[in-house]
PABABA-221691 format. One line per 4 residues: for each residue x, y, z of N, C-alpha, C. Coordinates in steps of 0.001 Angstrom, whole numbers. Layout:
# residues N
X,Y,Z,X,Y,Z,X,Y,Z  ...
# end
This chain:
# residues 340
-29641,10461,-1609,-28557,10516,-639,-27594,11644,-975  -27266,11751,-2201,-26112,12591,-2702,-27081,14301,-2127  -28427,14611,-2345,-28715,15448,-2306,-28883,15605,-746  -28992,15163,329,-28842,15298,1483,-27628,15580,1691
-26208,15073,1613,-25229,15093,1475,-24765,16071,1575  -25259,16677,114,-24789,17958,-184,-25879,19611,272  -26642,18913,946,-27447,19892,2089,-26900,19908,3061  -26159,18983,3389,-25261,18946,4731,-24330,19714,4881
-23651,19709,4103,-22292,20165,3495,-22965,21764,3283  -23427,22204,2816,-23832,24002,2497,-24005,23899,3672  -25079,23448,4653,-25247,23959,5565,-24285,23744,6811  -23225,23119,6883,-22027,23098,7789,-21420,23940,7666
-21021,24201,6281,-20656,25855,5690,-20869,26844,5953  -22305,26842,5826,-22865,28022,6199,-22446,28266,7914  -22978,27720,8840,-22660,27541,9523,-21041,28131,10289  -20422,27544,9557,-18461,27570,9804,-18493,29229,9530
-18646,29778,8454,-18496,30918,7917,-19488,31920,9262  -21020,31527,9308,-21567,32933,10358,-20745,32605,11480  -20367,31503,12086,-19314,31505,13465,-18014,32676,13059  -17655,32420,12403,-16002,33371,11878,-16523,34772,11798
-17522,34968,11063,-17768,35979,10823,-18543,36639,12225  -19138,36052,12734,-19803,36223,14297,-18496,37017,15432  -17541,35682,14918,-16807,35914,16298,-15593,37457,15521  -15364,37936,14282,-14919,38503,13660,-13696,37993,12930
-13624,38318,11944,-13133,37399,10572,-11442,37555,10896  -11246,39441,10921,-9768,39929,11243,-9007,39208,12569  -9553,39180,13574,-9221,38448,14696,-9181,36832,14476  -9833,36326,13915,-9759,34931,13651,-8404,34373,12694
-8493,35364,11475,-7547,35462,10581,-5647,36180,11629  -5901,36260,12526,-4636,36838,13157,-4376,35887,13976  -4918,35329,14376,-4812,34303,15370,-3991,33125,14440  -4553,33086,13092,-3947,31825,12292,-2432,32751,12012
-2503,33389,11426,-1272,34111,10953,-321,34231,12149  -777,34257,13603,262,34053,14625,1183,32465,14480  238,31254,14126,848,30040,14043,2298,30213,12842  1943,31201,11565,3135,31447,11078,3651,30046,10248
5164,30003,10246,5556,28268,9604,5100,27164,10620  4707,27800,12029,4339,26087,12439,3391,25734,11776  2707,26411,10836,1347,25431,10079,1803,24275,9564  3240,24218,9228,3991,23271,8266,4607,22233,9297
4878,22581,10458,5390,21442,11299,4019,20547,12015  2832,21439,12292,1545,20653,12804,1165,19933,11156  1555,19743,10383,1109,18677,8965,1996,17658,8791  3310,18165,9403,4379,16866,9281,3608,16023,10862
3427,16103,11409,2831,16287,12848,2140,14688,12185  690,15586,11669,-76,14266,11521,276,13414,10736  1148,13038,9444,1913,12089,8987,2250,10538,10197  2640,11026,11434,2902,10091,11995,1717,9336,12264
481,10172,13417,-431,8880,12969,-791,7992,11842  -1175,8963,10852,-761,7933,9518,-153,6743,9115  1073,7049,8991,2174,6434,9305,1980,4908,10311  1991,5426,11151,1398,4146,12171,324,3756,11816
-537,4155,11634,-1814,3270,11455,-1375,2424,10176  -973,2368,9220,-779,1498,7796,162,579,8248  1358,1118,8761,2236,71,9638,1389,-1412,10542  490,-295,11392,-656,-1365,12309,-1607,-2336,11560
-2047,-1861,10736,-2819,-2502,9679,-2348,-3598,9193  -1282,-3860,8949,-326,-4907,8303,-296,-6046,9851  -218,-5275,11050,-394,-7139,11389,-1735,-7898,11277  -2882,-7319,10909,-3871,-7725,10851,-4145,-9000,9444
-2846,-8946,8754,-2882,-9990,7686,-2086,-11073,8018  -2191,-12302,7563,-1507,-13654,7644,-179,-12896,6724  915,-13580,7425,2336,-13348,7202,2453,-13655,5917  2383,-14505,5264,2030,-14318,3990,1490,-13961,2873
385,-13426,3246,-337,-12030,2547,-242,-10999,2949  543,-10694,3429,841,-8747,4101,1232,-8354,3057  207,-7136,2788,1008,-6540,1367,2063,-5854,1526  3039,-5083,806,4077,-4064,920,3198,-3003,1705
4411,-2261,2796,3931,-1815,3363,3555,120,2827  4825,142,1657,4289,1343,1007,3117,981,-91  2211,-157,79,678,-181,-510,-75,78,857  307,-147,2204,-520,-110,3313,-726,1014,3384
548,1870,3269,322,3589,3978,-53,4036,2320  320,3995,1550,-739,4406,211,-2385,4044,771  -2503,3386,730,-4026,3302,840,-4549,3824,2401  -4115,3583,3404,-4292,4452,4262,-4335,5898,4123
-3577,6512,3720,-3765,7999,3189,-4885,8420,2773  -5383,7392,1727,-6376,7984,750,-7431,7449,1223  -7480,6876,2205,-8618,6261,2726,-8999,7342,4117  -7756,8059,4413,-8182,9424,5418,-8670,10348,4687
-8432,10765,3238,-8989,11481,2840,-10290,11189,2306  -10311,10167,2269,-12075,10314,1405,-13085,10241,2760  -12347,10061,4090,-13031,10458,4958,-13389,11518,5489  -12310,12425,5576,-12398,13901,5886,-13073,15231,5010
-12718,14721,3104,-13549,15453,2730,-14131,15056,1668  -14731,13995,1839,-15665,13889,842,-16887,12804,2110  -17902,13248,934,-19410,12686,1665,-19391,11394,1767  -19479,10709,2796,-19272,8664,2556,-19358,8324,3828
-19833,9148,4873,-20889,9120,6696,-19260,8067,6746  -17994,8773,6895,-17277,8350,7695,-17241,6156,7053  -17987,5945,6091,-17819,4459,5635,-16886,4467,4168  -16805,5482,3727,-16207,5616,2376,-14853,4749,2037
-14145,5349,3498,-12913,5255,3937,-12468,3971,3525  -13319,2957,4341,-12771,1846,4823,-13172,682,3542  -14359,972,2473,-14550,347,1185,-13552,498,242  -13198,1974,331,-11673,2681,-401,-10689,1900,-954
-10248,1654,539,-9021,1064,1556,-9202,-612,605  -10170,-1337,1365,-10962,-2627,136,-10477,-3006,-883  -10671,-1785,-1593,-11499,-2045,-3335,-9874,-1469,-3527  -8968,-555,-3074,-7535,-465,-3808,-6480,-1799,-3215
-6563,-2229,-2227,-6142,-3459,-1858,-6339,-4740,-2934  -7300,-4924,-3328,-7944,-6128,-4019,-7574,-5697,-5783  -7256,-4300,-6253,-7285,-4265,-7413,-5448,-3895,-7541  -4768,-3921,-6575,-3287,-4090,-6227,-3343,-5802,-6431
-4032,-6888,-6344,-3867,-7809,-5790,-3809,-8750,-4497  -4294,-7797,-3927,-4792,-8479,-2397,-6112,-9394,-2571  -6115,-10365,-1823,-7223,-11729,-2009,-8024,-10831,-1066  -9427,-10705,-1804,-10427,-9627,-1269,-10455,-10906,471
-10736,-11448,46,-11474,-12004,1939,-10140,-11518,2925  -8951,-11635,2386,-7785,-10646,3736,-7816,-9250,3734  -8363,-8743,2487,-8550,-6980,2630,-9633,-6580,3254  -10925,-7459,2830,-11637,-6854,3791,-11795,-7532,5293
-11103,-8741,5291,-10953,-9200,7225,-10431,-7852,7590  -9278,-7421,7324,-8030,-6369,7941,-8869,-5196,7921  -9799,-4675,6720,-10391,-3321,6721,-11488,-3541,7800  -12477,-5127,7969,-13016,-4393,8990,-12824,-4670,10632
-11965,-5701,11096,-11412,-5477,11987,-10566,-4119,12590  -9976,-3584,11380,-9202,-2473,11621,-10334,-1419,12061  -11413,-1363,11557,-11886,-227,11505,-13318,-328,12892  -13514,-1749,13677,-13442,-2007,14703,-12576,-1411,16004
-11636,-1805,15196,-10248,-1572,16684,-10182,-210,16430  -10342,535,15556,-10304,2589,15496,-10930,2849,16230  -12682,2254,16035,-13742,2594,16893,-13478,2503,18289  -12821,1074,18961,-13035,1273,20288,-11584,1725,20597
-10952,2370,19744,-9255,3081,20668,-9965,4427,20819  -10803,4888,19782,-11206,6159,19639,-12148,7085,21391  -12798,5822,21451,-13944,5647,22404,-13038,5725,23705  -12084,5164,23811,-11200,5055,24965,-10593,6347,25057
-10118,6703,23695,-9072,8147,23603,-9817,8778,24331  -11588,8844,24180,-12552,9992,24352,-12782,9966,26392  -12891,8340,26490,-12565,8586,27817,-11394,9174,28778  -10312,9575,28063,-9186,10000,28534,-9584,11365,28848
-9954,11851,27463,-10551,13385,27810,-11613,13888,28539  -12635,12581,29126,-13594,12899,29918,-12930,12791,31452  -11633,12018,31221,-11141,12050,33002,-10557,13108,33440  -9363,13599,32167,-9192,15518,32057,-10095,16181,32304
-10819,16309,31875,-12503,16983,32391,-12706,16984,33451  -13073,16146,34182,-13521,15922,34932,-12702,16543,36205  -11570,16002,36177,-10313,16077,37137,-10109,17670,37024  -9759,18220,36199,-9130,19491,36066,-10722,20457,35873
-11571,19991,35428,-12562,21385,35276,-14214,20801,35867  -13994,20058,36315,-15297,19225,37433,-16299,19215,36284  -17112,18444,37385,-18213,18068,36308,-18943,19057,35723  -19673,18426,34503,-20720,19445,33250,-21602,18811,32890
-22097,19229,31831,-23191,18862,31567,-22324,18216,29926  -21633,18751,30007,-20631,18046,28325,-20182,16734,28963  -19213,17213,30129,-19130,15398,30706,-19673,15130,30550  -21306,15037,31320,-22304,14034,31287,-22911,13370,30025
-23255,13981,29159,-23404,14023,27609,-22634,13403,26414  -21422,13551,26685,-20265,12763,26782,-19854,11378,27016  -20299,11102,28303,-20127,9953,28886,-21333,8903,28717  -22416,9644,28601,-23705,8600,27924,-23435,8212,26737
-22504,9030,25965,-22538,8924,24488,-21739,7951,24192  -20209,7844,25108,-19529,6837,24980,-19805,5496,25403  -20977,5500,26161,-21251,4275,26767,-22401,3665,25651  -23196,4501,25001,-24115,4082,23708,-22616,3370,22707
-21711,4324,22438,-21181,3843,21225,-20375,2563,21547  -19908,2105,22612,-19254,743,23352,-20679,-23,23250  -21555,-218,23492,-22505,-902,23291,-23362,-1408,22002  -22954,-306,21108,-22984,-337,19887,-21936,-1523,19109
-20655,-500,20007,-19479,-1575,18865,-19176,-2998,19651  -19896,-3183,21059,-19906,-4958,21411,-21275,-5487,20515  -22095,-4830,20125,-23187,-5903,19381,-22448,-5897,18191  -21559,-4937,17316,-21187,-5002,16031,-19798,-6380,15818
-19133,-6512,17079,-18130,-6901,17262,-18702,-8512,17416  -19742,-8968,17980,-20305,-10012,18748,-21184,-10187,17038  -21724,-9405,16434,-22318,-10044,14834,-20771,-10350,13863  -19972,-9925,14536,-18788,-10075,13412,-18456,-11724,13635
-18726,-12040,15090,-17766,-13590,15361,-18847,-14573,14737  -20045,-14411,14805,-21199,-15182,14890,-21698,-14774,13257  -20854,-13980,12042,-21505,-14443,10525,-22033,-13104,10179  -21482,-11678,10662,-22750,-10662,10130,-22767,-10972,9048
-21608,-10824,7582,-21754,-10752,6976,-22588,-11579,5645  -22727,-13136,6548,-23445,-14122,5989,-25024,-13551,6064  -25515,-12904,7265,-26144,-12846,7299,-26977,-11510,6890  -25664,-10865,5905,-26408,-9635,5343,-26111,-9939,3685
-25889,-10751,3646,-25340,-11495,2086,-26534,-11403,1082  -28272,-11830,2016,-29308,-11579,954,-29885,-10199,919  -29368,-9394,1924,-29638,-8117,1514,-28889,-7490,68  -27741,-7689,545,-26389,-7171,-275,-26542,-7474,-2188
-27520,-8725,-1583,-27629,-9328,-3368,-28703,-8496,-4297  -29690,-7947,-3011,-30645,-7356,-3506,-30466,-5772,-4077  -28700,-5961,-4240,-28931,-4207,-4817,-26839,-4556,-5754  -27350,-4185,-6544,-25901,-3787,-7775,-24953,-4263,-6756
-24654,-3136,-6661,-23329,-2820,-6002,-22859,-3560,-4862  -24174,-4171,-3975,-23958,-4710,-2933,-23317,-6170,-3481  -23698,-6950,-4568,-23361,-7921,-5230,-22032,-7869,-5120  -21711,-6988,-6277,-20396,-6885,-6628,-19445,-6446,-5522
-19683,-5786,-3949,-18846,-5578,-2477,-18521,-7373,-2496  -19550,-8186,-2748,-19428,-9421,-1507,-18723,-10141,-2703  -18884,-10305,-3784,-17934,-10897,-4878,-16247,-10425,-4657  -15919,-8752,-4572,-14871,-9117,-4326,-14088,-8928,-3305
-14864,-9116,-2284,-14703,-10018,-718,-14086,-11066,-890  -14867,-12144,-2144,-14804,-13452,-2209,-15853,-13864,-1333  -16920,-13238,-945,-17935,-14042,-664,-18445,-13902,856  -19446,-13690,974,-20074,-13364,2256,-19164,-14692,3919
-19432,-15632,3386,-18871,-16652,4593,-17532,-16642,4322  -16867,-16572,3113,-15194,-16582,3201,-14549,-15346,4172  -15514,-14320,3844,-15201,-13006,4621,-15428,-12684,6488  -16623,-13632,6531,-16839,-13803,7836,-15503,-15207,8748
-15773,-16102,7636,-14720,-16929,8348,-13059,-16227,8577  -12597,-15488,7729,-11503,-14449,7848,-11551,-13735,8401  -12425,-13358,8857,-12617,-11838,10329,-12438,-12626,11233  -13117,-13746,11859,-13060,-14644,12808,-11408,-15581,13128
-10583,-15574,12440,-9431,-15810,11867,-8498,-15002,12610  -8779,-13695,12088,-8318,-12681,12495,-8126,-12261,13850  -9454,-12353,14890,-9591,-12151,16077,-8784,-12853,16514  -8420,-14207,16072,-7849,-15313,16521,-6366,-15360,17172
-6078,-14170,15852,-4636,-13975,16165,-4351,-12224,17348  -4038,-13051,19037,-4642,-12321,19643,-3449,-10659,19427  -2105,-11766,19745,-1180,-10561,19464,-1024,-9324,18976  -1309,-9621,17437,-1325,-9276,16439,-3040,-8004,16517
-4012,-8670,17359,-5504,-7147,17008,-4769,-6610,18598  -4081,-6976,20131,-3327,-6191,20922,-2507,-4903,20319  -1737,-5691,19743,-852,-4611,18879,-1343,-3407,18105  -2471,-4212,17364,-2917,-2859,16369,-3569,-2275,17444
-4453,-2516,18169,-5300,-1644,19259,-4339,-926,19696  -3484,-1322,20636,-2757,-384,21596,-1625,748,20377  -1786,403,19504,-705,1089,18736,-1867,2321,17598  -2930,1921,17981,-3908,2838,17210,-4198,3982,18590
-4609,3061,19725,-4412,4127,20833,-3555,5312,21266  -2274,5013,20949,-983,5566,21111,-1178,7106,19777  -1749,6247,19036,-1748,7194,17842,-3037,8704,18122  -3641,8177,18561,-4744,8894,18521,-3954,10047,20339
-3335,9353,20531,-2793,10063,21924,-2069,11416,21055  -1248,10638,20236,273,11525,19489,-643,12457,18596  -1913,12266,18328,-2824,12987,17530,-2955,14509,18317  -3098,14584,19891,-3466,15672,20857,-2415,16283,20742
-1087,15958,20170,300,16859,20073,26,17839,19051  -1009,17308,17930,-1239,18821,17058,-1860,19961,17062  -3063,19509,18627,-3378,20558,19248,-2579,21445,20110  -1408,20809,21060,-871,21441,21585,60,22174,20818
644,21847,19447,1436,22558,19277,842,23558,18275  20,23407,17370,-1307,24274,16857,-1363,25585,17987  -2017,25794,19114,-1684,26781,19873,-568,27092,20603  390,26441,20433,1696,27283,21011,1989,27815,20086
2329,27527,18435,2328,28254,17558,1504,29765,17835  18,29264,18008,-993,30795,18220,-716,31319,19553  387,31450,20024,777,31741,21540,-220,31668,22265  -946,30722,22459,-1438,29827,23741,-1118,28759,24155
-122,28561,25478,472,27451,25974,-843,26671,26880  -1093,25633,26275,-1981,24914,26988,-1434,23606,27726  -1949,23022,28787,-1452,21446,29354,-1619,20503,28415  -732,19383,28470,-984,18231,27614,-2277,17693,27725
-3064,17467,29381,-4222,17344,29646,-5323,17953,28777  -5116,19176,28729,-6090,19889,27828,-6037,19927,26651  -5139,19541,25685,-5045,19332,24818,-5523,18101,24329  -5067,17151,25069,-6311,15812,24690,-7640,15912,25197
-7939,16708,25999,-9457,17145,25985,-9957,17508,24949  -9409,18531,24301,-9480,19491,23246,-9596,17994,21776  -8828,17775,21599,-8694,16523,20497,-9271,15410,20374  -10018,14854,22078,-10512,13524,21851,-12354,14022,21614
-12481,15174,22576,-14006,15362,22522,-14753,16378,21402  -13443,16424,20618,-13611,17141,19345,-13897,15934,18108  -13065,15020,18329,-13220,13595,17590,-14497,13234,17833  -14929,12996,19216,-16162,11955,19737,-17281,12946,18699
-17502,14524,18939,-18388,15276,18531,-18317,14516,17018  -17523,14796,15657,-17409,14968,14695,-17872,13046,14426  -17332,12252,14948,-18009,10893,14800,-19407,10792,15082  -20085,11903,15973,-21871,11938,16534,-22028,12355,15455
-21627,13328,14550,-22267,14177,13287,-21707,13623,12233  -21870,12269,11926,-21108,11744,10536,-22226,11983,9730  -23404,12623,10049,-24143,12760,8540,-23871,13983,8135  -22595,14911,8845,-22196,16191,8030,-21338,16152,7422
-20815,15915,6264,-19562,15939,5516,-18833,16598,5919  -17368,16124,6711,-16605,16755,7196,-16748,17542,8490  -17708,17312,9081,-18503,17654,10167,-17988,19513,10402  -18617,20053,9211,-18572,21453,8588,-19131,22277,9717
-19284,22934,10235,-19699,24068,11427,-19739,22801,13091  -19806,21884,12639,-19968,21039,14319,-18681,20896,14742  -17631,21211,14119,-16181,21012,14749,-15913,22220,15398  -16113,22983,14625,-16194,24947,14736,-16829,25223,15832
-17852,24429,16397,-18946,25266,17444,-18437,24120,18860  -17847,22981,18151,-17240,21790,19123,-15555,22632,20262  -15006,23111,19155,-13987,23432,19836,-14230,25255,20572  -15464,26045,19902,-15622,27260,20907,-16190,26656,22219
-16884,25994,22139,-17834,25178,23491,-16699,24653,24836  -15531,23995,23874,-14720,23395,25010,-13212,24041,25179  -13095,25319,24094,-11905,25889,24256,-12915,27018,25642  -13910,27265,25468,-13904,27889,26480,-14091,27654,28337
-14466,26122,28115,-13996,25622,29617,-12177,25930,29789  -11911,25754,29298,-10607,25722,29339,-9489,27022,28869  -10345,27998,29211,-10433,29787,29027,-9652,30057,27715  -9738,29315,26730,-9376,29255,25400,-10455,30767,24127
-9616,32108,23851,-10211,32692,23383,-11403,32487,22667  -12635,32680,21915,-13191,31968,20901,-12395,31864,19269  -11800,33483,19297,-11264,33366,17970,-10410,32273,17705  -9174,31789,19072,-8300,31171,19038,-9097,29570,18393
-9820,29362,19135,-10745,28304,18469,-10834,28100,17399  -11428,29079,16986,-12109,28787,15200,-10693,29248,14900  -9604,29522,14787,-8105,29511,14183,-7811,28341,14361  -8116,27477,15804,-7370,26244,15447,-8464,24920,14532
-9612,25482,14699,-10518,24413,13908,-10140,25055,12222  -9814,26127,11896,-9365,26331,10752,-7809,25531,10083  -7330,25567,10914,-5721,25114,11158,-5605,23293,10408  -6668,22880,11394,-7240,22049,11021,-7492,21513,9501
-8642,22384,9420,-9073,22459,7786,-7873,22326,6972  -7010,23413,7217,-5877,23587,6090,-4964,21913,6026  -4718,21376,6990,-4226,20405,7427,-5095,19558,6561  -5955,19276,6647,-7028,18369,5616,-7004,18519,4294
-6729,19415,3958,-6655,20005,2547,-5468,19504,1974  -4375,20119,2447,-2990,19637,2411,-2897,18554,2247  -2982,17625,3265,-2949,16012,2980,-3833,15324,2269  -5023,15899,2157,-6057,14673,1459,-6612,14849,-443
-6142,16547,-742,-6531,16880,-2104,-5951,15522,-2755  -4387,15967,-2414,-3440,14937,-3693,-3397,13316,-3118  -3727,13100,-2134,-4224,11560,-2225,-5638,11473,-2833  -6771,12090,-2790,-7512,12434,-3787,-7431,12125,-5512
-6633,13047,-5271,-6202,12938,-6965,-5270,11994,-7542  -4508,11286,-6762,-3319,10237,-7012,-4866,9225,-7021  -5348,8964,-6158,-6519,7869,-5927,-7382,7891,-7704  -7645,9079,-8077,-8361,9072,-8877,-7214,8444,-10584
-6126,9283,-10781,-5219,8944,-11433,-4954,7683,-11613  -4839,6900,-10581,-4625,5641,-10505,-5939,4952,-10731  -7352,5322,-10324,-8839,4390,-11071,-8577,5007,-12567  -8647,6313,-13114,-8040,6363,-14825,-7506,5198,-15244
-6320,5060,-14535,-5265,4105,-15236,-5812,3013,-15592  -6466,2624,-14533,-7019,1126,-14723,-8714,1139,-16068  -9045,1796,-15614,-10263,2142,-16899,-9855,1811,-18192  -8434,2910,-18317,-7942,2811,-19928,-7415,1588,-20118
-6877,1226,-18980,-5702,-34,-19222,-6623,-1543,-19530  -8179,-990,-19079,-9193,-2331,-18929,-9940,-2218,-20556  -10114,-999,-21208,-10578,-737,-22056,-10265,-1115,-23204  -11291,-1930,-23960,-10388,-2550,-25936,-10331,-1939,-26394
-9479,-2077,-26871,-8898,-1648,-28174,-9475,-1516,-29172  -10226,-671,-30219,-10750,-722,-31520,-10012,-1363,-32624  -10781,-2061,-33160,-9731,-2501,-34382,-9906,-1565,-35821  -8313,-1413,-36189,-8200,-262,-37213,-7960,-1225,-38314
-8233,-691,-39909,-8753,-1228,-40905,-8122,-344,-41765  -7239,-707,-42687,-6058,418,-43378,-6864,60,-44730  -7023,721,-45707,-7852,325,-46991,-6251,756,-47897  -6049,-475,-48204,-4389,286,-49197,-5168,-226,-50674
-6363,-523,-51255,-6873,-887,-52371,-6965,-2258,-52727  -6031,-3004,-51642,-5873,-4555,-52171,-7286,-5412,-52077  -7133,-6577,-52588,-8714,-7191,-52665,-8405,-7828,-51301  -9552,-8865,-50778,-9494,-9367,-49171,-8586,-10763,-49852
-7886,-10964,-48494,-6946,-12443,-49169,-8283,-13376,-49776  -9488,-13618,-49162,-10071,-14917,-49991,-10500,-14673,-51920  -10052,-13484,-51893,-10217,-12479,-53586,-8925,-12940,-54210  -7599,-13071,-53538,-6556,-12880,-54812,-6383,-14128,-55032
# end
């Protein structure tokens, strides 16, 4: 796996780099250098989805186990980053999220109800976001063959996430419990779950409380809306004033693409060739493109290295802090007490 992974990854690369270099490196590179300090206001930018989503996350727990909410947006952070750049097909994230919850002290069967309901309700706000941008489409630049392509795709992945959603009420996890046993690691996921049926009966729990998955949905929706503001302001920075319309075109069917290609780490040249394809319905230069899919990048970097490395700092801690102690043995010449 790791070696596919990392075939993916060179070759998204590769990829990203002959586009830049295709479309010409100096022009691409001017286009970013037009954005100037807004690079720094489109990064405070995405903080807010963030932000909200860890906030949202928290009603998904019984009022009495909601953790602090600066452990929610801690682990949310670092759970965007091990999605964006590191290899883990877009699942990394949400085990992350799990396994730092439960070793904070969260009772694994509410971390992982909340991680995978939550990561349910992403899927279908996401899917919806994507239909927003297919009605922009549609409305403002008539039909295509990307609509169409598009719109099959969203209707596979809704069909997808009602059978995933419909195994969640009815026991998936009971019923993947003898798989799970049959491999290391899978053991030790459902142990500190607390257990294949404790975990299923807590997802089911969860649904229960209807308010509370309304809220996170419509407030993950909202987010992913406030997400299309970093496109628009990403090119007003690069002096291209685009419609709000097009800008969530630009952001949701750039998302839908990069979720079709989760076996590319970081979906490396498919974002790059995603946004020349649809910046140019929307008479968007090419360079301007690959400046704002670069823009991007930097934005990823920025936010996800040092949750990265705080993530890792903090598994150290716990290693050493789990680790015995050797016992030291001072020889000062004396005989052993059962001698004197």
């Amino acid at each position: 796996m790791r070696i596919w992974a990392s075939l993916a990854i060179l070759l998204g690369l590769t990829a990203a780099i002959v586009l830049i270099i295709w479309q010409g490196a100096g022009e691409v590179g001017d286009a970013i250098a037009a954005a100037g300090w807004g690079i720094a206001l489109v990064i405070v930018v995405r903080l807010i989805p963030i932000l909200a989503d860890g906030c949202l996350w928290g009603l998904l727990f019984p009022t009495g186990e909601r953790p602090r909410l600066k452990l929610l947006l801690w682990t949310r952070w670092v759970g965007e980053a091990v999605n964006t750049l590191l290899p883990g097909l877009q699942m990394g994230g949400a085990l992350v999220r799990t396994r730092l919850l439960v070793v904070k002290g969260v009772p694994g069967r509410f971390a992982g109800a909340s991680v995978v309901v939550d990561l349910t309700l992403s899927t279908l706000t996401q899917l919806l976001f994507t239909l927003i941008g297919l009605g922009f489409l549609v409305a403002h630049h008539g039909d295509s063959g990307i609509a169409r392509g598009a719109a099959i795709g969203v209707a596979v992945g809704l069909a997808l996430l009602g059978g995933f959603y419909v195994s969640q009420r009815r026991g998936l996890f009971r019923g993947l419990a003898s798989l799970f046993s049959r491999v290391a690691k899978g053991r030790a996921w459902v142990a500190t779950v607390g257990g294949a049926e404790s975990l299923d009966a807590t997802i089911r729990a969860v649904y229960q409380q209807r308010w509370a998955v309304f809220g996170n949905a419509t407030g993950q929706l909202a987010a992913w809306i406030v997400g299309a503001a970093e496109v628009w302001l990403t090119l007003y920075f690069m002096g291209y004033q685009v419609s709000i319309g097009d800008a969530l075109l630009l952001e949701s069917l750039v998302l839908a693409v990069r979720a079709a290609a989760f076996i590319v780490p970081g979906a490396f040249g498919v974002q790059e060739g995603a946004l020349m394809l649809l910046g140019a319905l929307i008479g968007l230069p090419t360079e301007v493109a690959l400046g704002l899919s670069l823009v991007k990048r930097v934005r990823e970097i920025v936010l996800g290295v040092p949750a990265l490395l705080v993530w890792q700092v903090v598994e150290g801690q716990r290693i050493f802090t789990r680790a015995p102690r050797p016992s030291v043995t001072i020889d000062d010449g004396a005989p052993p007490p059962e001698q004197r």
